[in-house]
Rosetta silent file (secondary structure, phi, psi, omega in degrees, C-alpha in Angstrom):
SEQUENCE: XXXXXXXXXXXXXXXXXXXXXXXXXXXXXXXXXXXXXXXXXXXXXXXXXXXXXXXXXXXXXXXXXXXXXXXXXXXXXXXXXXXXXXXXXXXXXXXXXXXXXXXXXXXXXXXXXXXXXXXXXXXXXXXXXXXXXXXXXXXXXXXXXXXXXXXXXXXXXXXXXXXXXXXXXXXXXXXXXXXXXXXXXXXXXXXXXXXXXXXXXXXXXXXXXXXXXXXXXXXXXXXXXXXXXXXXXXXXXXXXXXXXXXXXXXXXXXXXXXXXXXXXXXXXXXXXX
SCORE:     score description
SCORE:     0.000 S_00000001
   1 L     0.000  142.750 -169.197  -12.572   -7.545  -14.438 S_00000001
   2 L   -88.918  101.469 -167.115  -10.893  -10.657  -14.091 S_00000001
   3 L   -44.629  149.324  151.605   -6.835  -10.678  -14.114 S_00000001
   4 L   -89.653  153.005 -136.850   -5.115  -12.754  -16.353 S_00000001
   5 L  -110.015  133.685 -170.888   -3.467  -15.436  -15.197 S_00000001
   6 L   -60.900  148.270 -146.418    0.544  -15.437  -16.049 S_00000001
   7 L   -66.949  -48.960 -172.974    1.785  -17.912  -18.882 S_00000001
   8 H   -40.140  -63.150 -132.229    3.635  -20.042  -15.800 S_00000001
   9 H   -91.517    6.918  168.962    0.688  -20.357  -14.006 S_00000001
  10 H   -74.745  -52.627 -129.074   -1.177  -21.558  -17.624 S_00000001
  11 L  -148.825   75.592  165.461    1.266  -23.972  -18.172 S_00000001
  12 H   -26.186  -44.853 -142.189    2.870  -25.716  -14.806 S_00000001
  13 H   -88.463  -21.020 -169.086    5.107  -27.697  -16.369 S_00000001
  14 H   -76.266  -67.262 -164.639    6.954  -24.065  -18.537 S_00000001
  15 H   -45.226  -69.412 -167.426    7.097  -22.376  -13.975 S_00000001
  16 H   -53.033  -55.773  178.285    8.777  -25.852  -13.012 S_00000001
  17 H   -31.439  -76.196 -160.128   11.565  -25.553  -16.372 S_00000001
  18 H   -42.399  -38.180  174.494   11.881  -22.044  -15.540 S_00000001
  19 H   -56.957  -68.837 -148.558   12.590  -22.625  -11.313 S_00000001
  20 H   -70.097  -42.391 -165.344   14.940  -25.121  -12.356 S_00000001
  21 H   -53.262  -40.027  146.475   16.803  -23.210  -15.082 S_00000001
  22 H   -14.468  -65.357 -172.420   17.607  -20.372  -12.170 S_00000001
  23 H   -53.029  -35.461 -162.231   18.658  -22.826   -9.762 S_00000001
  24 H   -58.314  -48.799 -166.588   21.068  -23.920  -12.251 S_00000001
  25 H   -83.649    4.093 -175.578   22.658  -20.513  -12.777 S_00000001
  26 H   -88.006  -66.845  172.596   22.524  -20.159   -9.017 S_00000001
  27 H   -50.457  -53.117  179.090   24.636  -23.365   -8.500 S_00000001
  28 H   -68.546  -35.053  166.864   27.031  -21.743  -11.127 S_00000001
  29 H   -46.131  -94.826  167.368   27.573  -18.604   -9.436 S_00000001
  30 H   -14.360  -35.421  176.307   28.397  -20.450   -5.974 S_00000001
  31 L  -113.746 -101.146 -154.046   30.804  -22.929   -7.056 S_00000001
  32 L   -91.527   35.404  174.702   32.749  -20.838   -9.807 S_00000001
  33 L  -104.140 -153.344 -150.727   31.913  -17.432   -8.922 S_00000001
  34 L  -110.542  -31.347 -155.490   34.690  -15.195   -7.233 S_00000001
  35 L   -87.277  168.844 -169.746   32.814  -14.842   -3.710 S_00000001
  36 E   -79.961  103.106  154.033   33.827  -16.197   -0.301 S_00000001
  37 E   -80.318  144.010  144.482   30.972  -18.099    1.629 S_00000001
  38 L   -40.361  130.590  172.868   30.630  -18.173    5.307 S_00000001
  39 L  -159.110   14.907 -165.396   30.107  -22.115    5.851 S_00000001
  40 E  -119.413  119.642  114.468   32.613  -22.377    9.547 S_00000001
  41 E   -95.022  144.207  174.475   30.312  -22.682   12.187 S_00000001
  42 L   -80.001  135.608  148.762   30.760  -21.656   16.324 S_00000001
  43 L  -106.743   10.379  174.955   29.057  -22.718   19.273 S_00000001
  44 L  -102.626  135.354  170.532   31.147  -20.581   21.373 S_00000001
  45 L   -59.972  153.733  164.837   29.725  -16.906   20.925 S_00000001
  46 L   -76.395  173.000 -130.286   31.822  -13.724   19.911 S_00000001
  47 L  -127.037  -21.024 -158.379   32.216  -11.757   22.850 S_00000001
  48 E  -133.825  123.079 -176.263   30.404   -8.695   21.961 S_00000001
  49 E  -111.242  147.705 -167.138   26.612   -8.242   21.006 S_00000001
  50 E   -97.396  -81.271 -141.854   25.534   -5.396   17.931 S_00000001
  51 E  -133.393   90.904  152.942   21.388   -6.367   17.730 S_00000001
  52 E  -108.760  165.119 -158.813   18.840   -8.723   19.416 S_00000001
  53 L  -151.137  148.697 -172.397   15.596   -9.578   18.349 S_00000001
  54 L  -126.711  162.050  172.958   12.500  -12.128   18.837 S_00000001
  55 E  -149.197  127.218  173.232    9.426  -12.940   16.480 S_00000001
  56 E   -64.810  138.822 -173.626    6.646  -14.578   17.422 S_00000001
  57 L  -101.281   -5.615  164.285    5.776  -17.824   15.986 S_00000001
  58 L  -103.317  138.884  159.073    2.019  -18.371   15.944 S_00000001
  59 L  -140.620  168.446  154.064    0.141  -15.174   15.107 S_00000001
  60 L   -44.296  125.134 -161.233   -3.540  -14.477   14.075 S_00000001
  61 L  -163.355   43.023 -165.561   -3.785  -14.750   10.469 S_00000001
  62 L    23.444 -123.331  152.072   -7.588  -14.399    9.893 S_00000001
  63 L    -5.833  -23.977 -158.313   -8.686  -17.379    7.610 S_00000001
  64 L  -101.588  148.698 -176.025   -5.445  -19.344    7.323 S_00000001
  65 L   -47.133  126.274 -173.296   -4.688  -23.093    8.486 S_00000001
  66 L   -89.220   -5.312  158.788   -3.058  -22.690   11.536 S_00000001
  67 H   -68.873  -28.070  171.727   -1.515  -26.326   10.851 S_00000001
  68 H   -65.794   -9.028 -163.389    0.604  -24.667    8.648 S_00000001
  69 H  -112.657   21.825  177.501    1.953  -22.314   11.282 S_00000001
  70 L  -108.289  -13.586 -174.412    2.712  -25.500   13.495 S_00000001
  71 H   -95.575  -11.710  177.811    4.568  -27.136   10.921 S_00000001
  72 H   -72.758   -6.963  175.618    6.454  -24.165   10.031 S_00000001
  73 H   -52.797  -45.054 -177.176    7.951  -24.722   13.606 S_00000001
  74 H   -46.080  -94.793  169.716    9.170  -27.832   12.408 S_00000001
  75 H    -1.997  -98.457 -168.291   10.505  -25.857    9.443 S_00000001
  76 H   -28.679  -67.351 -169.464   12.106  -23.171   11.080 S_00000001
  77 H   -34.184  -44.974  178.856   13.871  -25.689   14.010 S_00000001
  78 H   -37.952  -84.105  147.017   15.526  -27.379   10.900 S_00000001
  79 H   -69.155  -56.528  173.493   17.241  -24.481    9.353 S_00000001
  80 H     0.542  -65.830 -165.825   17.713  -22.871   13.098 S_00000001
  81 H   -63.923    5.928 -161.243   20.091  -25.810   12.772 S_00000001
  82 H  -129.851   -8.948  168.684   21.798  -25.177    9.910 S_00000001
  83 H   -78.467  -67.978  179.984   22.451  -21.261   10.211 S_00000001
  84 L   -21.217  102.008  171.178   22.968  -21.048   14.142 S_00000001
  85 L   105.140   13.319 -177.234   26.709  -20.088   15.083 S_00000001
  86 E   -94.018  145.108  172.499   28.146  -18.736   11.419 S_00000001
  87 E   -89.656  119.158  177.953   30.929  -16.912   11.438 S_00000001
  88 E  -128.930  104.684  169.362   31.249  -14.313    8.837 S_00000001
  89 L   -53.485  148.228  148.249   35.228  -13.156    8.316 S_00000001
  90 L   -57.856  151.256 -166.966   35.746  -10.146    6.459 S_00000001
  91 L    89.330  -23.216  151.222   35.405  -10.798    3.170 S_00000001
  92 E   -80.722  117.355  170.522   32.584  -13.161    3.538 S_00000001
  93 E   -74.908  127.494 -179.139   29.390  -13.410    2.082 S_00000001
  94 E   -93.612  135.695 -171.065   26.984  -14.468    4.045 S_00000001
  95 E  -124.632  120.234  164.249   24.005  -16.752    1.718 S_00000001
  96 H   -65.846  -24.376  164.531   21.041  -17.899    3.357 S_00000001
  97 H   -78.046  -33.001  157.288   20.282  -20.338    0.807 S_00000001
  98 H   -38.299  -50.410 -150.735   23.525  -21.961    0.626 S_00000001
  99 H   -75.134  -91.567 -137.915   23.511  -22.395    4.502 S_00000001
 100 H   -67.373  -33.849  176.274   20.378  -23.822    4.499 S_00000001
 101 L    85.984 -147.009 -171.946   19.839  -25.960    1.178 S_00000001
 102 L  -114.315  144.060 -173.731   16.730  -26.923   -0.402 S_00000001
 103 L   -70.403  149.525  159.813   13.696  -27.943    2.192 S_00000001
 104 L  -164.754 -164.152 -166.110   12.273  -31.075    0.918 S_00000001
 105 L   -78.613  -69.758 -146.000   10.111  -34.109    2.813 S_00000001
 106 L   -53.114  -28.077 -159.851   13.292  -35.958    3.062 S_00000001
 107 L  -103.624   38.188  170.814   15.240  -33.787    5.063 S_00000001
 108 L   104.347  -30.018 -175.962   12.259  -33.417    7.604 S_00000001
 109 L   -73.554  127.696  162.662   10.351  -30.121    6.194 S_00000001
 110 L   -60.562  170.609  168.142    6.614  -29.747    6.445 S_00000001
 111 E   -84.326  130.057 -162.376    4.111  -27.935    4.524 S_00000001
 112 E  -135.747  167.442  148.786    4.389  -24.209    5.897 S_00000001
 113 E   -29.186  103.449  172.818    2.981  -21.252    4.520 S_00000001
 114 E  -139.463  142.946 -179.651    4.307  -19.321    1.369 S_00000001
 115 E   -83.406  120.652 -177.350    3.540  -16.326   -0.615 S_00000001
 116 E  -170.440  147.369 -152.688    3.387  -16.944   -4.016 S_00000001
 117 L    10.837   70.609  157.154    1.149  -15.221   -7.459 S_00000001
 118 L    79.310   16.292 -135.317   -0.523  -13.379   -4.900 S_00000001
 119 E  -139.961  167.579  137.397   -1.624  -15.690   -2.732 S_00000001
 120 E  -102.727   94.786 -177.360   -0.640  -17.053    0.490 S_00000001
 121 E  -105.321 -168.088  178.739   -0.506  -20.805   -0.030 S_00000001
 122 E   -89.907  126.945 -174.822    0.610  -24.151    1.392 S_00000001
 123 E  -125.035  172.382  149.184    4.519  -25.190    0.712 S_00000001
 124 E   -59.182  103.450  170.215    7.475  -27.547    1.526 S_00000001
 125 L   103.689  -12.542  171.506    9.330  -25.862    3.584 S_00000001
 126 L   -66.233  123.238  175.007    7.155  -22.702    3.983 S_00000001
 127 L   114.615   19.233 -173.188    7.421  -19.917    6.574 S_00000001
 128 L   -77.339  -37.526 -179.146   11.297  -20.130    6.245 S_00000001
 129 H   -55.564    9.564  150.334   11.011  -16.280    5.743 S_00000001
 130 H   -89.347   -5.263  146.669   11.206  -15.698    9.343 S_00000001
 131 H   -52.468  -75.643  179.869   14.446  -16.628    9.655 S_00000001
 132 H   -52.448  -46.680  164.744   15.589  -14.030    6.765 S_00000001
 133 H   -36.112  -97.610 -136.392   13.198  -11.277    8.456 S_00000001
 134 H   -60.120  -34.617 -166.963   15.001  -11.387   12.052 S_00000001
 135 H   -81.039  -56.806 -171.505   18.638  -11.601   10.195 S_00000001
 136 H   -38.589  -66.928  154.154   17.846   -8.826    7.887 S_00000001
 137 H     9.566  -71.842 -175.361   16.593   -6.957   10.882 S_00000001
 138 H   -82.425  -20.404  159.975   19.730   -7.606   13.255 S_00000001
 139 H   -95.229    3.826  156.565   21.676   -6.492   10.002 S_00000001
 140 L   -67.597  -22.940  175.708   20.011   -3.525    9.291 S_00000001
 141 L  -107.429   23.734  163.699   21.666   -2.516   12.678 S_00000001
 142 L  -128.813 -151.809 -162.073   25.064   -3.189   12.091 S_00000001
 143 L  -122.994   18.022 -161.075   28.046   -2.162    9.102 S_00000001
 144 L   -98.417  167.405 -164.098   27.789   -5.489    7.145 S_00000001
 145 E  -135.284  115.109  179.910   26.553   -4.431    3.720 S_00000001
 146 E   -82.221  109.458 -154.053   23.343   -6.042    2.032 S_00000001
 147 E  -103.515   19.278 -174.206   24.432   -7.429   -1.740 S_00000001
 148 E   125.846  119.350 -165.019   20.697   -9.071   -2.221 S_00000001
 149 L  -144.819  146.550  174.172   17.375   -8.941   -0.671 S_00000001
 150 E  -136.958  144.263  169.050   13.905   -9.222   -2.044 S_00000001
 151 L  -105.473  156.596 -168.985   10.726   -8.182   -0.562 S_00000001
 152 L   -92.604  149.200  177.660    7.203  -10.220   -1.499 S_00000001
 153 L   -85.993    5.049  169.217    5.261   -7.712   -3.637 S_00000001
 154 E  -136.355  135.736  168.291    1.852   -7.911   -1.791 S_00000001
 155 E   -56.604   78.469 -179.345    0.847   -7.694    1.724 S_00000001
 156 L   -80.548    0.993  173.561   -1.694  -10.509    2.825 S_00000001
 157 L  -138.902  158.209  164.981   -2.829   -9.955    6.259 S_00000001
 158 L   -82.203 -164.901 -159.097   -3.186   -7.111    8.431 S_00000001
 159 L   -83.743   91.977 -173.624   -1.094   -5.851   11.252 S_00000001
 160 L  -114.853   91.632 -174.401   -1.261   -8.176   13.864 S_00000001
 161 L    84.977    6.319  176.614    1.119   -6.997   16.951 S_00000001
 162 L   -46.447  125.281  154.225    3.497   -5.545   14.138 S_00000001
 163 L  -140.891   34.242  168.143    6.455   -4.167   15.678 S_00000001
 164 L   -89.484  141.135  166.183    9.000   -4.155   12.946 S_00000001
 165 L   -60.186  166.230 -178.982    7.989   -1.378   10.033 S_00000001
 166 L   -92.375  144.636 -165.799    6.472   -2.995    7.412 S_00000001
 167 L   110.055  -27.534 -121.374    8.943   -3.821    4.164 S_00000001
 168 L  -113.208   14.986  169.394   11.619   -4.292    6.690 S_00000001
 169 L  -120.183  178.917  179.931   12.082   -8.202    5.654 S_00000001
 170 L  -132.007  135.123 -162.186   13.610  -10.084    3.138 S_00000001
 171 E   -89.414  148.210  151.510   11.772  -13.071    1.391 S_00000001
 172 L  -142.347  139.837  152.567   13.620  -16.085    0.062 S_00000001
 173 E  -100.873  126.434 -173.378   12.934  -18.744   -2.638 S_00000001
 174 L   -75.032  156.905   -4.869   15.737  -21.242   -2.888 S_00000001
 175 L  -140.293    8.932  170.819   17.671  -20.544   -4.260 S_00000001
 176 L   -73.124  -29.942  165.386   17.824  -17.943   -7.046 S_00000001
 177 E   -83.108   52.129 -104.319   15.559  -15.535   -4.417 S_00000001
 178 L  -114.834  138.549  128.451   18.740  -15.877   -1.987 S_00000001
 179 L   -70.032  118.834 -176.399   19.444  -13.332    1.350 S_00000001
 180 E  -140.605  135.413  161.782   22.651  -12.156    1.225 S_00000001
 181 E  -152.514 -170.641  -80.870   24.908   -9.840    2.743 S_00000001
 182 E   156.827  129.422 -161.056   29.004   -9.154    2.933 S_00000001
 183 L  -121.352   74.089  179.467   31.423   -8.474    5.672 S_00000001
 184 L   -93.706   37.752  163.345   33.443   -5.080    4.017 S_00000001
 185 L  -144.057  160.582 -143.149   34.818   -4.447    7.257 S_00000001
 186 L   -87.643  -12.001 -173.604   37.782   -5.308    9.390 S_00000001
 187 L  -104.218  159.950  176.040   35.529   -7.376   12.298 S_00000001
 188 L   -92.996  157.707  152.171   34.311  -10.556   12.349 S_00000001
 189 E  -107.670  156.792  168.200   30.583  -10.995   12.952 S_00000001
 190 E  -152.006  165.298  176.228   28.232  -14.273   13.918 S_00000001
 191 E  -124.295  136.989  163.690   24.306  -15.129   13.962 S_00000001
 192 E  -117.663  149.909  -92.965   22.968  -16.971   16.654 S_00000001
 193 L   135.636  113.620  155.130   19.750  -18.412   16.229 S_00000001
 194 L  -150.743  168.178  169.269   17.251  -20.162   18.592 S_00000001
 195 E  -120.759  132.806  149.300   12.926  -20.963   19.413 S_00000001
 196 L   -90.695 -169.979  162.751   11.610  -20.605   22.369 S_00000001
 197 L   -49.386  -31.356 -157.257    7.958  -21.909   23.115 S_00000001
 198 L  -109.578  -56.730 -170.953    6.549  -18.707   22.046 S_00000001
 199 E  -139.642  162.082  165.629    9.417  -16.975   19.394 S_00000001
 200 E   -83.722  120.871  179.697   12.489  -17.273   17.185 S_00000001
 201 L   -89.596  167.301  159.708   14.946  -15.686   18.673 S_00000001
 202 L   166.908 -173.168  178.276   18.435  -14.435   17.587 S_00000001
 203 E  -168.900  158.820  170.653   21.127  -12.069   17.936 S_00000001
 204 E  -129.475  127.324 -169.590   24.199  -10.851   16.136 S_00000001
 205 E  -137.952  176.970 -171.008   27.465  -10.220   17.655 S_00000001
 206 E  -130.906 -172.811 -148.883   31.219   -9.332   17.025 S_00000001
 207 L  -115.542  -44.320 -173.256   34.796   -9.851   17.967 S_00000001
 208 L  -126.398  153.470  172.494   35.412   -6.172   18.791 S_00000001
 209 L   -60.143  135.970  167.288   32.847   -3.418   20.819 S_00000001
 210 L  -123.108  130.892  167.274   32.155   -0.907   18.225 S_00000001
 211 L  -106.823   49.084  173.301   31.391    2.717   19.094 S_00000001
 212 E  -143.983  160.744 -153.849   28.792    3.500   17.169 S_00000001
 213 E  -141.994  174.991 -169.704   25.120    1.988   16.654 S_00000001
 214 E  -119.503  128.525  124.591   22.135    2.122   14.372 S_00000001
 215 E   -68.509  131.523  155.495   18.245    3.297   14.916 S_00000001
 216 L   -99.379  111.519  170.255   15.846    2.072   12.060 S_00000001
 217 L  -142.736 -140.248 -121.458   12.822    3.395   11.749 S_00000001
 218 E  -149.963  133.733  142.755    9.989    4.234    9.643 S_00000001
 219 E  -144.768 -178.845 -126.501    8.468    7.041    7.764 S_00000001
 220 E   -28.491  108.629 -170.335    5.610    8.436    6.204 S_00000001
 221 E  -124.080  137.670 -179.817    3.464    4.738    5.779 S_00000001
 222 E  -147.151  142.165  146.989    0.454    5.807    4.321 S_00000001
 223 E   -68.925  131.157  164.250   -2.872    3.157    3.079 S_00000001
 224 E  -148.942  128.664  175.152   -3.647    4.153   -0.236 S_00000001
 225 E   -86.517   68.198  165.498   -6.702    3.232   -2.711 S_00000001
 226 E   -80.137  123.753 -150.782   -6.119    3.217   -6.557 S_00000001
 227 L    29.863  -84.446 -177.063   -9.023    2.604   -8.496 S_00000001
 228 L  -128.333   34.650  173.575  -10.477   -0.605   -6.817 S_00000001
 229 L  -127.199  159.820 -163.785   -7.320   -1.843   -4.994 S_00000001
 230 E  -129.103  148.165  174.256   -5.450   -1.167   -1.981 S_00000001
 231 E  -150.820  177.097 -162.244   -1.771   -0.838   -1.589 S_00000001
 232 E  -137.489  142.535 -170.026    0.528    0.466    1.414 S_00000001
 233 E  -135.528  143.950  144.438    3.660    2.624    1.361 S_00000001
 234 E  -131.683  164.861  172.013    6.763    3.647    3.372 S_00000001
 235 E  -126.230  144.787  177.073   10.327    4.558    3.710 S_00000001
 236 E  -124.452  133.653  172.813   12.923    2.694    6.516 S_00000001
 237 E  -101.868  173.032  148.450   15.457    5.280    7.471 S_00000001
 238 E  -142.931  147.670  155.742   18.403    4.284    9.682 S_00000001
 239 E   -99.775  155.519  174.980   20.136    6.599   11.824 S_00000001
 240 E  -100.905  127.014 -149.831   24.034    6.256   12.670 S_00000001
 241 E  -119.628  128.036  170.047   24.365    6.984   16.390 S_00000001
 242 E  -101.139  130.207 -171.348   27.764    7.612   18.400 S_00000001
 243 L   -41.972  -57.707 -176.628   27.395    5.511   21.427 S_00000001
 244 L  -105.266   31.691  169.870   29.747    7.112   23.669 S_00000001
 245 L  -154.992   46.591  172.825   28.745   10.736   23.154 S_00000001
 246 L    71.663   43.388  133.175   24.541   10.551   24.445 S_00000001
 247 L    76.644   57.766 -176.945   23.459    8.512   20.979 S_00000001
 248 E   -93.985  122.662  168.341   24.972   12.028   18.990 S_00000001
 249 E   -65.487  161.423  165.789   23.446   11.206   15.045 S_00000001
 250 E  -147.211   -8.079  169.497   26.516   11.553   12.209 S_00000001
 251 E  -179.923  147.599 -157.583   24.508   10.265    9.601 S_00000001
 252 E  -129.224  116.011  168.460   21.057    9.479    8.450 S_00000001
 253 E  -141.332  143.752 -160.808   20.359    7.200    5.493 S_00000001
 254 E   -99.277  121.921 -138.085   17.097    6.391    4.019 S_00000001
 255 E  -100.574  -81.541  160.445   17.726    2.294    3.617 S_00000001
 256 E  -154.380 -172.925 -176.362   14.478    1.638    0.412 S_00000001
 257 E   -95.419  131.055  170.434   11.039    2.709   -0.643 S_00000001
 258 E  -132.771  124.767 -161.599    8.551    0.202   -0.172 S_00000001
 259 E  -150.660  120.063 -166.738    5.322    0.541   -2.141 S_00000001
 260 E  -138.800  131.143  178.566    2.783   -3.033   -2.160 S_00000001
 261 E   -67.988  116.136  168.904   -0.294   -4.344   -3.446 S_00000001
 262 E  -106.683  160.617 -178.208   -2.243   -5.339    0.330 S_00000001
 263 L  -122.791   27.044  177.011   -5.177   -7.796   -0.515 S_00000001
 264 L  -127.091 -165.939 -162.230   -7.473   -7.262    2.601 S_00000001
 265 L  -102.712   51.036 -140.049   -9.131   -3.799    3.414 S_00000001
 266 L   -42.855  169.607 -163.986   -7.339   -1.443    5.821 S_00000001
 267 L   -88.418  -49.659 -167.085   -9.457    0.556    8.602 S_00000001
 268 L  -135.247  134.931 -179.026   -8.276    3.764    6.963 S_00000001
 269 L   170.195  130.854  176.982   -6.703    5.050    3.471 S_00000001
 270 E   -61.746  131.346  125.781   -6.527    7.922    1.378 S_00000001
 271 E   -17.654  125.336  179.154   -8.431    7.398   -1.647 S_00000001
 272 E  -142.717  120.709  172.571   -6.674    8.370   -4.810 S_00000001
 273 L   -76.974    0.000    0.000   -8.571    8.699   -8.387 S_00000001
């Protein structure tokens, strides 16, 4: 049976209104709402590193233009530059959409890759969400506090070399689908941000050694097959680990639920009628 196709995607011109009307109320929050952004960047590092982490930047991606995943370098290098070195005081919200602005031709951004009514198509500026992955990531292991993250609601490709759990990123559309998260603690933090030939790199570090650390990891991810569709499921725990007394747990918190439409055919999955 054939889905119906959502009134935006009827009627272009009602999707474009609608984007913009967002943006608007986006812009009003940011300039005359109560919170503090991070905007002071360093290039001298904080002294002390919490989390690092790499992503690859070409992968296997069965069917799809692989010009798109050369121009998302382009992309990525762009914002790299406009993120790289922030300083987040206590009391600062950190906004990935602020920092970065809106990709467009003019400021250099290519057509990259983006997920969007179910699809993975070609965008301005697409493939930015690997930036927002790797930060979420490195802040899933620290004591910063996440005030808004979105996940895309379908999977397109399989598992190529995963070795983050799956769910475990945060998608943005500027600039109403924004990554954000909040410095409710007494330390300063910073993101560093670079590409090598191969991956985007990064790391997150602080002002003072803290002695206690995070594992994240993953449980019960199950494939599962309702009526003639396939979807994929999990939970990301984190554990809280003291450092200096052999990685002793004090507290275990399960982090979200992640439950997705995938649109290719896994090797294995329970069947459900």
């Amino acid at each position: 049976m054939k889905k119906r196709k959502l009134l935006s995607q009827q009627h272009p011109a009602l999707y474009f209104i609608a984007v913009w009307l967002r943006r608007i109320r986006r812009y009003g929050s940011w300039y005359f709402g109560r919170k503090k952004y991070s905007k002071h960047r360093d290039a001298q590092k904080l002294p002390f590193r919490v989390k690092k982490h790499q992503s690859v930047l070409l992968k296997k991606l069965g069917e799809s233009d692989m010009q798109l995943q050369i121009n998302k370098i382009t992309n990525l290098r762009i914002a790299v530059g406009k993120v790289d070195g922030i300083i987040i005081h206590p009391g600062e919200t950190f906004s990935f959409c602020k920092l970065v602005g809106l990709p467009t031709r003019r400021k250099g951004y290519l057509e990259g890759m983006e997920l969007s009514f179910g699809k993975a198509r070609p965008g301005i500026g697409g493939g930015l969400c690997q930036i927002s992955n790797l930060v979420h990531w490195l802040v899933m292991h620290s004591p910063l506090t996440v005030t808004e993250r979105y996940h895309h609601s379908f999977d397109p490709f399989p598992d190529d070399g995963r070795v983050l759990p799956f769910g475990s990123g945060a998608t943005v559309f500027y600039n109403y689908r924004d990554y954000q998260f909040t410095n409710n603690t007494p330390y300063t933090f910073q993101v560093n941000l670079w590409l090598t030939d191969k991956c985007l790199e990064g790391e997150l570090r602080i002002d003072q050694e803290l002695d206690f650390a995070y594992h994240v990891f993953e449980k019960d991810h199950q494939f599962l097959k309702i009526g003639e569709e396939f979807y994929r499921k999990n939970e990301i725990w984190r554990n809280k680990i003291l450092k200096f007394e052999g990685g002793k747990i004090v507290d275990a918190e399960l982090i979200t639920k992640n439950f997705a439409r995938v649109t290719y055919t896994p090797d294995t999955y329970i069947a459900h009628s």
